[in-house]
C-alpha positions as CSV (number, residue, x, y, z in Angstrom):
1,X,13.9,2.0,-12.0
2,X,15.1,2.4,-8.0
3,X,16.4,5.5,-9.2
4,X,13.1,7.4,-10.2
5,X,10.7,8.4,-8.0
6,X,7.0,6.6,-8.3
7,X,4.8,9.1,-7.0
8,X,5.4,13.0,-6.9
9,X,3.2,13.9,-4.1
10,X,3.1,11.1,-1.9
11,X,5.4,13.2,0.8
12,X,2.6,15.6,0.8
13,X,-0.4,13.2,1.0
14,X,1.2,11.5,3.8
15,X,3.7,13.3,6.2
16,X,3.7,10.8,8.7
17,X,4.9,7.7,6.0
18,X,7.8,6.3,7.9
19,X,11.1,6.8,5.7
20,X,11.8,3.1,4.9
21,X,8.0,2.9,3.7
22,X,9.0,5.4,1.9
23,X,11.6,4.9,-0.1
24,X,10.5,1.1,-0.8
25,X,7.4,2.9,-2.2
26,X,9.4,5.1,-4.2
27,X,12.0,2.3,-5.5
28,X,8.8,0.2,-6.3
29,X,9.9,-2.6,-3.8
30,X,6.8,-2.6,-2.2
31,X,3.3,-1.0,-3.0
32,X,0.7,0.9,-1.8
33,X,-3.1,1.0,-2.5
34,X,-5.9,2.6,-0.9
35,X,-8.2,0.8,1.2
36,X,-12.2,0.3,-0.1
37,X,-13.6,1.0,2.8
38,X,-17.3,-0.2,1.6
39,X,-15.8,-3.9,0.8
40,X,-17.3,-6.6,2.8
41,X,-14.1,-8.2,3.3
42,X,-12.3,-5.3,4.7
43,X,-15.5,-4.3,6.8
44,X,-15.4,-8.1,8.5
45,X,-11.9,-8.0,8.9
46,X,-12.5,-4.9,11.0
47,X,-14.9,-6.5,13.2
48,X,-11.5,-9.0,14.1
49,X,-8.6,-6.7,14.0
50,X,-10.5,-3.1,15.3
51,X,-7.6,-1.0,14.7
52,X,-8.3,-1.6,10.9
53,X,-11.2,1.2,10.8
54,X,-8.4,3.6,10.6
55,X,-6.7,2.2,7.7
56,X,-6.7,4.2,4.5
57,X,-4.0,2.9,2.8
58,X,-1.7,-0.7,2.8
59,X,1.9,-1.6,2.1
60,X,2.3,-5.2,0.7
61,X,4.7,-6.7,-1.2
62,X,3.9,-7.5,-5.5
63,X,6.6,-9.9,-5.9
64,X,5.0,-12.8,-3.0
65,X,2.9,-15.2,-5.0
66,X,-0.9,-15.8,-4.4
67,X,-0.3,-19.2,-2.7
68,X,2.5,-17.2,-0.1
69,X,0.7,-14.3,1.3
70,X,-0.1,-16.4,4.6
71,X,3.6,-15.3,5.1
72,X,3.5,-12.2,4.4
73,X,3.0,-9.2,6.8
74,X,1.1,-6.0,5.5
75,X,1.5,-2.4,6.7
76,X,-1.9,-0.7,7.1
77,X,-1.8,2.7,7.2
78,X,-3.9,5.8,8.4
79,X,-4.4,9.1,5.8
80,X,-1.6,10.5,6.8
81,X,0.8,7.7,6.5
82,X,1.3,7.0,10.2
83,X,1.2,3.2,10.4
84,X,-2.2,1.5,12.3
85,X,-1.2,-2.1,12.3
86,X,0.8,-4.8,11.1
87,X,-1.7,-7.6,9.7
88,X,-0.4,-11.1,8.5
89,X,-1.9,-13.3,5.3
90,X,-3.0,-15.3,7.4
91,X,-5.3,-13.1,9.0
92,X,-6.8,-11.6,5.9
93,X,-6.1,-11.6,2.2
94,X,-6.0,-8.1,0.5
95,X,-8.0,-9.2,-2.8
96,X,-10.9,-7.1,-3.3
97,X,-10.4,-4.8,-0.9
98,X,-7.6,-2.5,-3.3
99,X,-7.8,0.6,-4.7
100,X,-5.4,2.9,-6.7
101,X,-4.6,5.2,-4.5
102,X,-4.8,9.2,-5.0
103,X,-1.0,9.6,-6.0
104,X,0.0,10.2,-9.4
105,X,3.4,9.2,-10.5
106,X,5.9,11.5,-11.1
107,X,6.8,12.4,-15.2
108,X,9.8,10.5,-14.6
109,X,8.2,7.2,-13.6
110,X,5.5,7.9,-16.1
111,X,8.1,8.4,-19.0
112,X,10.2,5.2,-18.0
113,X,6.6,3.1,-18.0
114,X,6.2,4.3,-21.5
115,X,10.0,3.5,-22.5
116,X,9.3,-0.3,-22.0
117,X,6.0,-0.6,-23.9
């Protein structure tokens, strides 16, 4: 699958999406989900890490187990992909605070999803 393309218009919906973001996106490496921005947790994690009221989006890795995400670092984003901060699990867990994000995959991804159902 590093071959096909997850999301056709994420290049559009964020310009600024540093190229390694990118392409980990796209090779399905890492992940991206939007940010609910009406979520307790993320609104008290705001009042620690300020910078997070102008996250719309975050990077994290699928493949880190539950019990490992105090190692993990994730990417928070703004809406037009520039990155805000850099937030460790330790600092915050992203569980409830997901959303899918508004970027549709591309008919190739889609069409490989439905080859290994």
């Amino acid at each position: 699958m590093s071959t096909v393309e997850k999301y056709k218009n994420i290049e559009n919906e964020l310009p600024k999406l540093p190229k390694v973001l990118l392409n980990t996106i796209q090779s399905g490496v890492l992940e991206i989900k939007s940010v609910d921005k009406s979520c307790e947790k993320y609104l008290d994690g705001c009042s620690k890490i300020p910078e997070l009221t102008n996250a719309h989006y975050v990077v994290y890795s699928t493949y880190i187990k539950k019990s490992d995400h105090q190692y993990e670092q994730f990417i928070f984003l703004d809406k037009e992909g520039a990155e805000v901060c850099h937030v460790s699990g330790k600092q915050m867990e992203l569980y409830g605070i997901l959303l899918c994000p508004n970027l549709p995959f591309s008919d190739e991804y889609q069409a490989s999803l439905n080859e290994h159902q």
